[in-house]
Backbone and ligand atoms as CSV (ligand in chain L), in Angstrom:
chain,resi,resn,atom,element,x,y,z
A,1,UNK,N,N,-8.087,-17.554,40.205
A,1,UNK,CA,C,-7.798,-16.528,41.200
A,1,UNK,C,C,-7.377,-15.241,40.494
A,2,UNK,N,N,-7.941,-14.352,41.358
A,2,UNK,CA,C,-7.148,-12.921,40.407
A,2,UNK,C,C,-7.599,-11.669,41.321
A,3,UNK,N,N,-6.549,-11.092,41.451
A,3,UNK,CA,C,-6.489,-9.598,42.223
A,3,UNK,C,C,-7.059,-9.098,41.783
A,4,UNK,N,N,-7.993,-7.892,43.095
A,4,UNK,CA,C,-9.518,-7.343,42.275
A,4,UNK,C,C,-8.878,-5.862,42.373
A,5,UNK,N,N,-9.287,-5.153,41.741
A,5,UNK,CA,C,-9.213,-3.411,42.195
A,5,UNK,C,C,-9.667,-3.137,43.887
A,6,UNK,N,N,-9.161,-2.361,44.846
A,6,UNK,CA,C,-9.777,-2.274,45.604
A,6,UNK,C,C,-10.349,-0.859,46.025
A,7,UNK,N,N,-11.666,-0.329,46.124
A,7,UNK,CA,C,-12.516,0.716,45.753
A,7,UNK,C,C,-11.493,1.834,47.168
A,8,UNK,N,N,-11.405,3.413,46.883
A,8,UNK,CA,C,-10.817,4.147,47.688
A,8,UNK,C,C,-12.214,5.187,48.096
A,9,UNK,N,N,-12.471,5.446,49.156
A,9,UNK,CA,C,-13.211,5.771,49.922
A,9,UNK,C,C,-14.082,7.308,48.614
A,10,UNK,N,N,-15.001,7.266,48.391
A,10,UNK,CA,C,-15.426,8.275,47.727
A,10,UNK,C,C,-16.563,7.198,46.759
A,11,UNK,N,N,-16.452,6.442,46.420
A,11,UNK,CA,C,-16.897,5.325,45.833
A,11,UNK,C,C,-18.129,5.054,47.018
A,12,UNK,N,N,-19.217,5.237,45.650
A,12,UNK,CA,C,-20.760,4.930,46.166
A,12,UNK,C,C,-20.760,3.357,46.897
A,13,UNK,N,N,-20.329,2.464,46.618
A,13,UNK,CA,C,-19.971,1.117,47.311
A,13,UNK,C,C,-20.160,0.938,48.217
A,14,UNK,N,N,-18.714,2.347,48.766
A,14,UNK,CA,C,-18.294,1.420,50.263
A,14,UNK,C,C,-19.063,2.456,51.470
A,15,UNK,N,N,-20.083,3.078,51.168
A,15,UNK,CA,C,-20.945,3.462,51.982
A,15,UNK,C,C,-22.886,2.804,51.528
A,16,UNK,N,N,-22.824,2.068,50.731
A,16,UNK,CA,C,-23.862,1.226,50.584
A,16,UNK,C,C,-24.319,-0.311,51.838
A,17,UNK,N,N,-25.461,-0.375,51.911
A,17,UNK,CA,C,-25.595,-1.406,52.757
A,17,UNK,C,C,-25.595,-2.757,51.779
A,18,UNK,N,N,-24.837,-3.848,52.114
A,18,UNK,CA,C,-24.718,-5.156,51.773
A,18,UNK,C,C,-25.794,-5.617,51.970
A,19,UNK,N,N,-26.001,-6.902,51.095
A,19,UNK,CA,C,-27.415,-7.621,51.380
A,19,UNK,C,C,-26.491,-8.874,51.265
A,20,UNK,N,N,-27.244,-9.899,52.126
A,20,UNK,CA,C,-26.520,-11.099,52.568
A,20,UNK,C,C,-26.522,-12.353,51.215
A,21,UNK,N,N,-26.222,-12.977,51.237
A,21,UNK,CA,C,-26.236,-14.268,50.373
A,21,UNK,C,C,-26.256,-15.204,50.904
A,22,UNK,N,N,-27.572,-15.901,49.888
A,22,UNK,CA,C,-28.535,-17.035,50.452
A,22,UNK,C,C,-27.387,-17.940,50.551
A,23,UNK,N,N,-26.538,-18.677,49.899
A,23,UNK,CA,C,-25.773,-19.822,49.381
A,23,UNK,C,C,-24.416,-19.455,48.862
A,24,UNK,N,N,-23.316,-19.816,50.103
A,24,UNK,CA,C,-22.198,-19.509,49.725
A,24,UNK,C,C,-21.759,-20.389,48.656
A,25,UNK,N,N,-22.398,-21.009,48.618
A,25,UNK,CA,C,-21.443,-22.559,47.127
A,25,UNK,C,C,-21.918,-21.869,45.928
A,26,UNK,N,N,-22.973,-20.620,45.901
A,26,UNK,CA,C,-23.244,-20.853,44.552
A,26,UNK,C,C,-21.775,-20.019,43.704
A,27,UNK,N,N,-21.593,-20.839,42.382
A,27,UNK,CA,C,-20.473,-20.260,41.873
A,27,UNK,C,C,-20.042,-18.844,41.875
A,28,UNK,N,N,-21.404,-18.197,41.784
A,28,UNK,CA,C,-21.060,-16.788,41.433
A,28,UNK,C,C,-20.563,-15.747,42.593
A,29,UNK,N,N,-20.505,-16.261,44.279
A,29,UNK,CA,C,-20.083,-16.031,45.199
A,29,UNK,C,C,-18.896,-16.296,45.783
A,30,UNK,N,N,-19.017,-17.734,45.288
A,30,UNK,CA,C,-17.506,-18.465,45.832
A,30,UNK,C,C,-16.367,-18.289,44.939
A,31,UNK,N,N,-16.329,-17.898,44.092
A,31,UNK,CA,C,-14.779,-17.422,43.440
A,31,UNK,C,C,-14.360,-16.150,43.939
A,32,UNK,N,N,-15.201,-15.604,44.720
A,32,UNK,CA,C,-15.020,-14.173,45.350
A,32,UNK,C,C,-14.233,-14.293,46.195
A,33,UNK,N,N,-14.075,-16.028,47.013
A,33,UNK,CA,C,-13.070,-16.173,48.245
A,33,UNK,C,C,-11.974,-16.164,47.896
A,34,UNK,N,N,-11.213,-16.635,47.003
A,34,UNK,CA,C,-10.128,-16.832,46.990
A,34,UNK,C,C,-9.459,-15.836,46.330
A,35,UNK,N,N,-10.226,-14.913,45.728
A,35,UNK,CA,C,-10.111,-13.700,44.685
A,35,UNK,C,C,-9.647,-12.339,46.050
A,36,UNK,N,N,-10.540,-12.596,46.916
A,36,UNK,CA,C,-10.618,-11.571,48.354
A,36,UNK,C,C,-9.274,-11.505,48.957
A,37,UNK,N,N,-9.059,-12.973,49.034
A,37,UNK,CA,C,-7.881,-13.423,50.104
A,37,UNK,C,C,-6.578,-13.343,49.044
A,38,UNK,N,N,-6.668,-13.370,48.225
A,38,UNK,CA,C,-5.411,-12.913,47.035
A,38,UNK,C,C,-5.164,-11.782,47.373
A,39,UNK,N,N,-6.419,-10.627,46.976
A,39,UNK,CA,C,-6.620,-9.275,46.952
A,39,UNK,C,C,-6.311,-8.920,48.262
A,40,UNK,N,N,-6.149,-9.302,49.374
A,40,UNK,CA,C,-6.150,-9.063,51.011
A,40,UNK,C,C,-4.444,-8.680,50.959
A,41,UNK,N,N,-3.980,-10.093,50.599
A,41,UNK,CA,C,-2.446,-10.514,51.056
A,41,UNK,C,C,-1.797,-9.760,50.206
A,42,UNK,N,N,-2.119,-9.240,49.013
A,42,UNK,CA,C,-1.606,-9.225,48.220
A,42,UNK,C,C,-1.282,-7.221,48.206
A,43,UNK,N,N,-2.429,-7.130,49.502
A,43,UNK,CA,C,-2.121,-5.545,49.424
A,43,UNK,C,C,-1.850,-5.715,50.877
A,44,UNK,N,N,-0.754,-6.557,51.209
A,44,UNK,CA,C,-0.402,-6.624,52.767
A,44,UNK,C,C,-1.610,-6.294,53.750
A,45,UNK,N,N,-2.756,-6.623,53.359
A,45,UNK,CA,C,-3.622,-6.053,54.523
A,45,UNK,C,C,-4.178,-7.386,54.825
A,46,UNK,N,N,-4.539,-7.001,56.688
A,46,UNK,CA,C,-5.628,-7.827,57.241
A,46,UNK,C,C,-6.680,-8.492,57.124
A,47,UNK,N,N,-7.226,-7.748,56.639
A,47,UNK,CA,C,-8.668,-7.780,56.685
A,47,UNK,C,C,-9.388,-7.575,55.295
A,48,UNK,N,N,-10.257,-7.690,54.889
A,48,UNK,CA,C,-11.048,-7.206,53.650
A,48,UNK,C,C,-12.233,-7.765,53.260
A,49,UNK,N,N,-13.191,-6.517,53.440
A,49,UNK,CA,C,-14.658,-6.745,53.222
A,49,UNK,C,C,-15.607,-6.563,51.581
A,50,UNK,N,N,-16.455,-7.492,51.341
A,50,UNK,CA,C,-16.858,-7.614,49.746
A,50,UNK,C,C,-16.881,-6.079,49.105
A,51,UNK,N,N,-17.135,-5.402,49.802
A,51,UNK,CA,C,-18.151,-3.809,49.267
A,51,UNK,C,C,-16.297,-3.320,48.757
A,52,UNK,N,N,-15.435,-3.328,49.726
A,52,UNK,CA,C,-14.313,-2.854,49.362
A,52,UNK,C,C,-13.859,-3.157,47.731
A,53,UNK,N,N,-14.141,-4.538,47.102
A,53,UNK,CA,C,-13.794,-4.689,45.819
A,53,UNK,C,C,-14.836,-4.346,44.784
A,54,UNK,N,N,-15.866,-3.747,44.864
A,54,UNK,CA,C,-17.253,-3.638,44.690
A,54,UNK,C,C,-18.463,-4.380,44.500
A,55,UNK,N,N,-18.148,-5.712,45.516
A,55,UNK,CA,C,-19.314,-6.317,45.691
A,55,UNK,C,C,-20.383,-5.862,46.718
A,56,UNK,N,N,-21.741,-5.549,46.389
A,56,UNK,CA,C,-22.622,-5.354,47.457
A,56,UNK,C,C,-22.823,-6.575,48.138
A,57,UNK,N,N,-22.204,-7.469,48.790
A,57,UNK,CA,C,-22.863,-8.879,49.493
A,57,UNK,C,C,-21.590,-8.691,50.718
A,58,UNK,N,N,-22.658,-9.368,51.965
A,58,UNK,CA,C,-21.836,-9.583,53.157
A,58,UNK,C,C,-21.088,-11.094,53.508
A,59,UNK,N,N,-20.100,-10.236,52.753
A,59,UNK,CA,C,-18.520,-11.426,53.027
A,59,UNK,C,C,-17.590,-11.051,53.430
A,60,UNK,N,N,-16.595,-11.235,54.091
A,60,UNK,CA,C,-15.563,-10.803,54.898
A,60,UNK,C,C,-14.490,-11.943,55.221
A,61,UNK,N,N,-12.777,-11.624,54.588
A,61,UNK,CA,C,-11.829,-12.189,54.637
A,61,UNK,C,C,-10.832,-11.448,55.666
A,62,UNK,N,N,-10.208,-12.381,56.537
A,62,UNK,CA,C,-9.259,-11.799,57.372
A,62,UNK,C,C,-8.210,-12.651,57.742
A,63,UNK,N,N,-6.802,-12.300,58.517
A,63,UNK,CA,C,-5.998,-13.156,58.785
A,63,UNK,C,C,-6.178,-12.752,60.588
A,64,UNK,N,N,-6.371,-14.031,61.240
A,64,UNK,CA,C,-7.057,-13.764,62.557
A,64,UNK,C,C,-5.475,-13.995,63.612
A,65,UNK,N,N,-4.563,-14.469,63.231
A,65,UNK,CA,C,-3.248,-14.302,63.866
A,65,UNK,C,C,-2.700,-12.828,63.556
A,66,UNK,N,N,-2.904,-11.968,62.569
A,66,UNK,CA,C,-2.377,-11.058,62.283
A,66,UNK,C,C,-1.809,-10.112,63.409
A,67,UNK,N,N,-0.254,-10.149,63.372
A,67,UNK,CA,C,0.120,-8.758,64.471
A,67,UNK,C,C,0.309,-9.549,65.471
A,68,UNK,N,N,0.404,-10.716,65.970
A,68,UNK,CA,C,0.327,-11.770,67.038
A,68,UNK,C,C,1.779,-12.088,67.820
A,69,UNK,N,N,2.091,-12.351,66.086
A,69,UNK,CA,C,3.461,-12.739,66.397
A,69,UNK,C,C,3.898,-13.899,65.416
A,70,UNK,N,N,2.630,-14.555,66.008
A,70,UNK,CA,C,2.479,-16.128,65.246
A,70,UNK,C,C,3.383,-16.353,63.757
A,71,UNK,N,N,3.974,-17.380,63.312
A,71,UNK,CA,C,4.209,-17.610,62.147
A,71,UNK,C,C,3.292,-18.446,61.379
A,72,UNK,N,N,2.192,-17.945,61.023
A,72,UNK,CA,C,1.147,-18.644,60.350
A,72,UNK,C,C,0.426,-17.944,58.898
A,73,UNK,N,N,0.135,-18.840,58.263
A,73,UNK,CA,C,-0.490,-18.008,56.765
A,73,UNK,C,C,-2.031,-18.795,56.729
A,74,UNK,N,N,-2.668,-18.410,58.560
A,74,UNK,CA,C,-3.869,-18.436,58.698
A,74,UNK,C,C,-5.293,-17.468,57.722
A,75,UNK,N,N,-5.949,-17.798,57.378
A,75,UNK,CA,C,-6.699,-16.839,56.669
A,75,UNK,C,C,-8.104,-17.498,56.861
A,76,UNK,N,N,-9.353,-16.751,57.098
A,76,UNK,CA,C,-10.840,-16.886,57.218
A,76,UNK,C,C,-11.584,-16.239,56.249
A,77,UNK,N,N,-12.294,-16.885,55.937
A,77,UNK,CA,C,-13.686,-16.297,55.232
A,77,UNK,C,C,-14.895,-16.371,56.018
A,78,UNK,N,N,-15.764,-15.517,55.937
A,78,UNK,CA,C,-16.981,-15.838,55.854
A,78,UNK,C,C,-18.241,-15.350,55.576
A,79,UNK,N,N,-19.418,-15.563,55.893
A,79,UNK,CA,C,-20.347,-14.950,54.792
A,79,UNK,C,C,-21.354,-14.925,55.997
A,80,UNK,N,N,-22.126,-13.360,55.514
A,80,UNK,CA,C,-23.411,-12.969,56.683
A,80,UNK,C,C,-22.977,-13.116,57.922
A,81,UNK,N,N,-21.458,-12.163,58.639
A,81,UNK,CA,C,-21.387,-12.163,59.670
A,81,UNK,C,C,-22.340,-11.473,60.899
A,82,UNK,N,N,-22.077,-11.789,61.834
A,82,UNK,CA,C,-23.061,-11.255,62.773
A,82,UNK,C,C,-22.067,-11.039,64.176
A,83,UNK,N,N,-21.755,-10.163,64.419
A,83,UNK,CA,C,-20.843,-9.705,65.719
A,83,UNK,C,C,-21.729,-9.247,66.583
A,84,UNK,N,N,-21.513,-9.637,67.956
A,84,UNK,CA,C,-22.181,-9.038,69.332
A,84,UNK,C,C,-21.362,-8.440,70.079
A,85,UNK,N,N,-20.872,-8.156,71.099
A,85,UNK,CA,C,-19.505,-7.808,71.703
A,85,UNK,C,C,-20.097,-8.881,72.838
A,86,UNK,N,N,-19.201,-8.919,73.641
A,86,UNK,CA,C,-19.171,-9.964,74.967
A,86,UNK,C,C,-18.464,-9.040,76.406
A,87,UNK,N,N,-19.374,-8.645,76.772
A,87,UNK,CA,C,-18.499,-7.433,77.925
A,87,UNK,C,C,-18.832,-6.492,77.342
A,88,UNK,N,N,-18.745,-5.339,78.329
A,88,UNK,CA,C,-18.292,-4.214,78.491
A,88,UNK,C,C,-16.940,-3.406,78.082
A,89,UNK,N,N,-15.949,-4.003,78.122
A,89,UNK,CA,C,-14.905,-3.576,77.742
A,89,UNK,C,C,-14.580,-3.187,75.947
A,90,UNK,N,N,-13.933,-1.675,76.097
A,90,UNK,CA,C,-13.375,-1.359,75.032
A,90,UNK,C,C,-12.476,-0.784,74.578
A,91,UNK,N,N,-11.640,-1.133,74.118
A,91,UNK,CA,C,-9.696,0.300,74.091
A,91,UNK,C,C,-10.000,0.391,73.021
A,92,UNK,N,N,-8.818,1.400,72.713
A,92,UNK,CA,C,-9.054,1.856,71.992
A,92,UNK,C,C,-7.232,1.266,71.606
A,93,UNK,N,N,-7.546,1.686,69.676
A,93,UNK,CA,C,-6.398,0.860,69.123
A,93,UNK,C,C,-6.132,1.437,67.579
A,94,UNK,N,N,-4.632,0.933,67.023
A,94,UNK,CA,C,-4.824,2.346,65.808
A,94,UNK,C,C,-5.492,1.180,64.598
A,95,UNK,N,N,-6.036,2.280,63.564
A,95,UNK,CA,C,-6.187,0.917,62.588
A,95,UNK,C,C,-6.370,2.264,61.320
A,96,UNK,N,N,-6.077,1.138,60.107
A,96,UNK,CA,C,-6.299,2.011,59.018
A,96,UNK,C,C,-6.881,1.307,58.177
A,97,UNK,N,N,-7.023,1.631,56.642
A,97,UNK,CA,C,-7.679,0.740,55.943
A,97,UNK,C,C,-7.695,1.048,54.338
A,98,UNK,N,N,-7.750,-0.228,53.519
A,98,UNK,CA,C,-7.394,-0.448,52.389
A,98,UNK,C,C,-7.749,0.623,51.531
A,99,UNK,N,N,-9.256,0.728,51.989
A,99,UNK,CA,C,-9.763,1.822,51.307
A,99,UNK,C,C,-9.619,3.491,51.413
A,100,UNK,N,N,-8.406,3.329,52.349
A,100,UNK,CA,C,-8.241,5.186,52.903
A,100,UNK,C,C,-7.073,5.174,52.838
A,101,UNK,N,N,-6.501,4.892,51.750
A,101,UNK,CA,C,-4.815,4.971,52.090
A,101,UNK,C,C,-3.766,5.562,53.023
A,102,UNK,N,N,-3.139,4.778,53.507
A,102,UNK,CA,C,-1.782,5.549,54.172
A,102,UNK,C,C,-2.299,5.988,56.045
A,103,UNK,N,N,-3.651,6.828,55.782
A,103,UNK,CA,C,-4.219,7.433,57.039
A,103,UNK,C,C,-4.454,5.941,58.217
A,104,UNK,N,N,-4.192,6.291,59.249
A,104,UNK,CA,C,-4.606,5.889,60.356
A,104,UNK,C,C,-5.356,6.869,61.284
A,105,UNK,N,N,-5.532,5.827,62.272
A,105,UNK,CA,C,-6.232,6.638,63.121
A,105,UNK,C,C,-6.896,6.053,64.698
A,106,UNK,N,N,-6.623,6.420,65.839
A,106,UNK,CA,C,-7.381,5.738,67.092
A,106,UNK,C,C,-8.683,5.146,67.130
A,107,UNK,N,N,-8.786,4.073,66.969
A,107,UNK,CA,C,-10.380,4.017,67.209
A,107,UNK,C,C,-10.951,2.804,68.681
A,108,UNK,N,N,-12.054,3.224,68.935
A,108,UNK,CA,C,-12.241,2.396,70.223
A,108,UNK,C,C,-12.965,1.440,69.841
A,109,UNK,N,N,-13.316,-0.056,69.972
A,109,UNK,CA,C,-13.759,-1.142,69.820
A,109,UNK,C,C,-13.769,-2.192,71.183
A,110,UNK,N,N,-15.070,-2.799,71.395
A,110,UNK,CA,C,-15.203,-3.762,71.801
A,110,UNK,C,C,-13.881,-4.878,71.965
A,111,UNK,N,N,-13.452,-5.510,72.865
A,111,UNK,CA,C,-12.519,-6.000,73.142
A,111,UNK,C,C,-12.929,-7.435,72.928
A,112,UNK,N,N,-13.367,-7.786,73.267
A,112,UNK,CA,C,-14.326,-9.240,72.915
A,112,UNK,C,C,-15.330,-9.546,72.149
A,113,UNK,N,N,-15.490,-10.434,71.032
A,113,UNK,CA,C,-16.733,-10.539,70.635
A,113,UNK,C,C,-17.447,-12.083,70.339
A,114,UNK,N,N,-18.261,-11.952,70.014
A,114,UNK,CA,C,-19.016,-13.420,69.638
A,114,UNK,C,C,-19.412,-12.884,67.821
A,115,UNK,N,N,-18.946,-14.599,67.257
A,115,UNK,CA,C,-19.392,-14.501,65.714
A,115,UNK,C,C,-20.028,-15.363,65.228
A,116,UNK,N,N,-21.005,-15.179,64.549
A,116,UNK,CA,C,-21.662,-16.119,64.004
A,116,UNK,C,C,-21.562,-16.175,62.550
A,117,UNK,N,N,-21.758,-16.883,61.109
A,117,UNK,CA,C,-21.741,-16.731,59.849
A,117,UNK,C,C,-21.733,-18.376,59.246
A,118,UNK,N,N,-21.762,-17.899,58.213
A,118,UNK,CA,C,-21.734,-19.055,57.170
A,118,UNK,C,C,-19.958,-19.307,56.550
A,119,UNK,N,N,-19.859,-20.359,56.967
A,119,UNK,CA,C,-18.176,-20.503,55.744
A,119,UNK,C,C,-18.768,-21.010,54.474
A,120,UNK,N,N,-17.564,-21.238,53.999
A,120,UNK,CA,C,-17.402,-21.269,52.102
A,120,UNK,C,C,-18.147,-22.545,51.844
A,121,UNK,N,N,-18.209,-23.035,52.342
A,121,UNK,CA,C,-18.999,-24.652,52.169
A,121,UNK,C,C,-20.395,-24.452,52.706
A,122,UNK,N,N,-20.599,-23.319,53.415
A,122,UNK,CA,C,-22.332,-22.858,53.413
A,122,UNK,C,C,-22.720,-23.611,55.401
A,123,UNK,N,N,-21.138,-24.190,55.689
A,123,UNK,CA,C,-21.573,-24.674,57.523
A,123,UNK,C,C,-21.696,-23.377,58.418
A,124,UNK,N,N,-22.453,-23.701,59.369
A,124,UNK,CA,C,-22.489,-22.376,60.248
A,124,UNK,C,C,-21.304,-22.054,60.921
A,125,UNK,N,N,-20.802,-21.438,61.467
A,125,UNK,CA,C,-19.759,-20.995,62.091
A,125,UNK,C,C,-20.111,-20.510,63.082
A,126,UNK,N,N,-19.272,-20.488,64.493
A,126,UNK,CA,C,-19.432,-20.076,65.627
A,126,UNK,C,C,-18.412,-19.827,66.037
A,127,UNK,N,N,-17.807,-18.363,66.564
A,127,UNK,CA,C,-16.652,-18.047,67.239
A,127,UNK,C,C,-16.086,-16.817,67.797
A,128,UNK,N,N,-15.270,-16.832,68.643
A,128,UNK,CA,C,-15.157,-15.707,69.543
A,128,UNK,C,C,-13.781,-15.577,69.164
A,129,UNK,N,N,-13.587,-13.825,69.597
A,129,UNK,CA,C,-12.409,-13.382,69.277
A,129,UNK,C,C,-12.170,-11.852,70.343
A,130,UNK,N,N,-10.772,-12.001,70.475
A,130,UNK,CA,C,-10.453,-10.940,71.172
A,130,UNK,C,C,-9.046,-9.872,70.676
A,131,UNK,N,N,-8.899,-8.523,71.307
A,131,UNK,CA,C,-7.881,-8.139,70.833
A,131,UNK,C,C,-8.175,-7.652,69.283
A,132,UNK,N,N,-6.397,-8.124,68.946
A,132,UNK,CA,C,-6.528,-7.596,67.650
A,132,UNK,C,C,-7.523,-8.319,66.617
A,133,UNK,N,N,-7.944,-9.280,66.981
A,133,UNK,CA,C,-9.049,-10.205,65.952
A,133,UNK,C,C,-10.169,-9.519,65.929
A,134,UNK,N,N,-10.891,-9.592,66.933
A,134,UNK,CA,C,-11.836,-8.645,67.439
A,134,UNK,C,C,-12.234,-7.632,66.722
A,135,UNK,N,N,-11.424,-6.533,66.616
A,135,UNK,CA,C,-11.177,-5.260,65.888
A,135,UNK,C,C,-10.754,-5.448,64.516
A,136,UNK,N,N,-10.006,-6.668,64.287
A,136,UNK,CA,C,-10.449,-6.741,62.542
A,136,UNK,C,C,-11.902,-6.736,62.003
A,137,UNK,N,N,-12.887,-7.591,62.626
A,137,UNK,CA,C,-13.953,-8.125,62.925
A,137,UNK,C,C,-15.189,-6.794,62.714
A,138,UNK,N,N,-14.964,-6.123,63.926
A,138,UNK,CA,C,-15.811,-5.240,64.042
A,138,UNK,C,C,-15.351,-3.765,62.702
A,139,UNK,N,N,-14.056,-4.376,62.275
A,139,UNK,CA,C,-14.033,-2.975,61.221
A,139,UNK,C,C,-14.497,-3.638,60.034
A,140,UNK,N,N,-14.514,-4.912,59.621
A,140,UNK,CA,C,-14.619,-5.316,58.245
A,140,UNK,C,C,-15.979,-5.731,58.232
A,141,UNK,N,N,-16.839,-6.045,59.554
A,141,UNK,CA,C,-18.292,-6.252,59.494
A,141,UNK,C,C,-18.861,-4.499,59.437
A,142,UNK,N,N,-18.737,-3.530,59.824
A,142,UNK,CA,C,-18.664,-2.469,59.593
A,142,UNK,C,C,-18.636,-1.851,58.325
A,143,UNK,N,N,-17.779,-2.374,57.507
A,143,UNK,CA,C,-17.788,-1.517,55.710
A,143,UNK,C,C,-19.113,-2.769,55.066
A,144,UNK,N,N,-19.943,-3.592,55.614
A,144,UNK,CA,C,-21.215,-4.335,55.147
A,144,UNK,C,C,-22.398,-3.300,55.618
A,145,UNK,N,N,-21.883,-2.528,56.367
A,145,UNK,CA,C,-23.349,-1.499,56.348
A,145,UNK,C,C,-22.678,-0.024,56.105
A,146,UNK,N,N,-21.762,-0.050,55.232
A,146,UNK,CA,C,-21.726,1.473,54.565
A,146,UNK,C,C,-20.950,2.393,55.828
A,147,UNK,N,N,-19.804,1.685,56.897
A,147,UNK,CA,C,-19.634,2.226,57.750
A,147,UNK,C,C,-17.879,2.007,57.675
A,148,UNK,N,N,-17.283,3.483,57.945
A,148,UNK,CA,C,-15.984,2.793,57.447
A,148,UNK,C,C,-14.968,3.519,59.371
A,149,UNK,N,N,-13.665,3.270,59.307
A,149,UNK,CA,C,-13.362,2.923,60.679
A,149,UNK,C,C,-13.273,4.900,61.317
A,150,UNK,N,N,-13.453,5.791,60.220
A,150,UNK,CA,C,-13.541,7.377,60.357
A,150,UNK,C,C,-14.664,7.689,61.287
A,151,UNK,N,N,-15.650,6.828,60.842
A,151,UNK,CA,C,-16.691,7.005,61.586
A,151,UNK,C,C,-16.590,6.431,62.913
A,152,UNK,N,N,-15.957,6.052,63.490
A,152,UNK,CA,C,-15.972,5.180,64.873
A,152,UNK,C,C,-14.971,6.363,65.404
A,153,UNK,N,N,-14.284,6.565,65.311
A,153,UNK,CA,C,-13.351,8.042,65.597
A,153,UNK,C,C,-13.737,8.586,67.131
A,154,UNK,N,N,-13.597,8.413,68.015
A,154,UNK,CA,C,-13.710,9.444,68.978
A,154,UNK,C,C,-12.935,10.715,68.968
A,155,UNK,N,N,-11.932,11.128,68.513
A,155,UNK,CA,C,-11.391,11.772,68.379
A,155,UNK,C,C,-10.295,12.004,67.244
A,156,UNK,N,N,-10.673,12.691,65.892
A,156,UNK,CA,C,-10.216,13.092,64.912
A,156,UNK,C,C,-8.787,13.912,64.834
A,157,UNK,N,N,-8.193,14.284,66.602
A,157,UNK,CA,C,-6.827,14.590,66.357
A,157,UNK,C,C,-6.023,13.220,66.463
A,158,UNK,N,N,-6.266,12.297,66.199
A,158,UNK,CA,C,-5.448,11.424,66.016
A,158,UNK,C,C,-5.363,10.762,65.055
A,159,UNK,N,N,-6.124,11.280,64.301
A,159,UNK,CA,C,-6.227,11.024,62.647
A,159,UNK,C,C,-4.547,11.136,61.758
A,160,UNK,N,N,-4.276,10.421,61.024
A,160,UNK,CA,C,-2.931,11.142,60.470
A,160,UNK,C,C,-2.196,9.617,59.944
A,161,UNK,N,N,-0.925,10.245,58.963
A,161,UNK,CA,C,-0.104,9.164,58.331
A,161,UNK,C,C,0.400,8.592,59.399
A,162,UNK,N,N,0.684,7.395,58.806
A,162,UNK,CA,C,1.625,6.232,59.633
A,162,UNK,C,C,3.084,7.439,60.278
A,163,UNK,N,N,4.382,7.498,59.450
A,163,UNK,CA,C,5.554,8.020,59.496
A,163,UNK,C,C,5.575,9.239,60.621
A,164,UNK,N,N,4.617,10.150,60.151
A,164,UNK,CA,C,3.710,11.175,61.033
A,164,UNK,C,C,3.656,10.348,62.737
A,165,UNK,N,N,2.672,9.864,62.871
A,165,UNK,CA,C,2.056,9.196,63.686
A,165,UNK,C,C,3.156,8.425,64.550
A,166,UNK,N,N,3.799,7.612,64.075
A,166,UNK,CA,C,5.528,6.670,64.610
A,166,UNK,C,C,6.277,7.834,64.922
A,167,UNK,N,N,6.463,8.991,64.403
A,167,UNK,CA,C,7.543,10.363,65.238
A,167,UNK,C,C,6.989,10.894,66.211
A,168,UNK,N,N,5.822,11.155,66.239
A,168,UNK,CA,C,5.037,11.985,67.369
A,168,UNK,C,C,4.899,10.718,68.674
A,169,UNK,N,N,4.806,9.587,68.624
A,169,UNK,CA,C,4.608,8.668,69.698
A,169,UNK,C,C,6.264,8.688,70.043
A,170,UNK,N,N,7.619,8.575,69.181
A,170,UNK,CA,C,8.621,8.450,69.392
A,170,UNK,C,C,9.010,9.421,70.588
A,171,UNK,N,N,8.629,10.714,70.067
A,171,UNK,CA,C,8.816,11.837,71.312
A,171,UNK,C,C,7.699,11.816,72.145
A,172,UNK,N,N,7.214,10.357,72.742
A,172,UNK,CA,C,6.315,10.603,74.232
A,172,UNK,C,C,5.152,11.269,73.668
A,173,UNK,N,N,5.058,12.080,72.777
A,173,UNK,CA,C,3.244,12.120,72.446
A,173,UNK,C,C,2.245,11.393,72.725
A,174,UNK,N,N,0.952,11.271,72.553
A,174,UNK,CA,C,0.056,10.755,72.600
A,174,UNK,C,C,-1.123,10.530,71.231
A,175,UNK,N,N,-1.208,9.740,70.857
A,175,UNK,CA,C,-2.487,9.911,69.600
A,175,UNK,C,C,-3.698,10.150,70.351
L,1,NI,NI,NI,-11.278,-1.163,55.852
């Protein structure tokens, strides 16, 4: 296991499109899981997609209780995700990301989704998620096609630091 560098937005990478992988068992893929999910926890974050450490392949690690409440040290992998949304419905919600330090920002997402992929042992996977899972989901399948959460933005005045962002809601603002 070993903590990877994780690439900061400017980096040809994390706007490249991922290409999938045939065979999650083969060695040269699967040490990437546990390397991801080190690299995830280890920078207190949620979520984290291959391109972020500079792998071009579509893999994606997340903690799916995250923000819940839950007391759990739940964590997922998986490989060649495929998200649909389920409904109509979409809020909007803040999120930031490994690769953009510090900045947050409003973004609107699908509230429900359906997932499909491969886990680490190469079985299919099938599963739905809502809320905050959801929106991990749709941001970390998102940096696999060169798409990061700036771009989903409806509105760029709500762009801004955390500390920033927690004073202005304190006084009744709005993001
Ligand atoms: Ni991200």
């Amino acid at each position: 296991m070993a903590l990877l560098p994780i690439l900061r937005l400017g980096h040809p990478t994390l706007r490249a499109k991922a290409r999938p992988v045939a065979d999650p068992t083969d060695p040269a893929v699967a040490q990437l899981v546990p390397d991801m999910l080190a690299t995830m926890l280890a920078a207190n974050g949620v979520g984290l997609a291959a391109p972020q450490v500079d792998h071009r392949l579509r893999l994606i690690v997340w903690k799916p209780l995250a923000l819940r409440g839950e007391a759990t040290d739940e964590v997922l992998a998986l490989f060649n995700p495929a998200l649909v949304p389920l409904g109509d419905a979409v809020e909007l919600g803040v999120e930031g990301c490994l690769s953009i330090p510090e900045l947050r920002g409003l973004v609107p997402r699908y509230v429900r989704v359906g997932l499909t992929g491969l886990d680490p042992e190469g079985r299919r996977v099938e599963r739905e998620a809502s809320g905050f899972e959801a929106r991990i989901l749709q941001h970390e399948v998102d940096h696999l096609d060169g798409v990061v959460y700036l771009d989903r933005m409806a509105d760029m005045a709500s762009l801004g630091y955390g500390p920033e962002l927690d004073a202005a809601m304190r006084e009744g603002g709005t993001l």
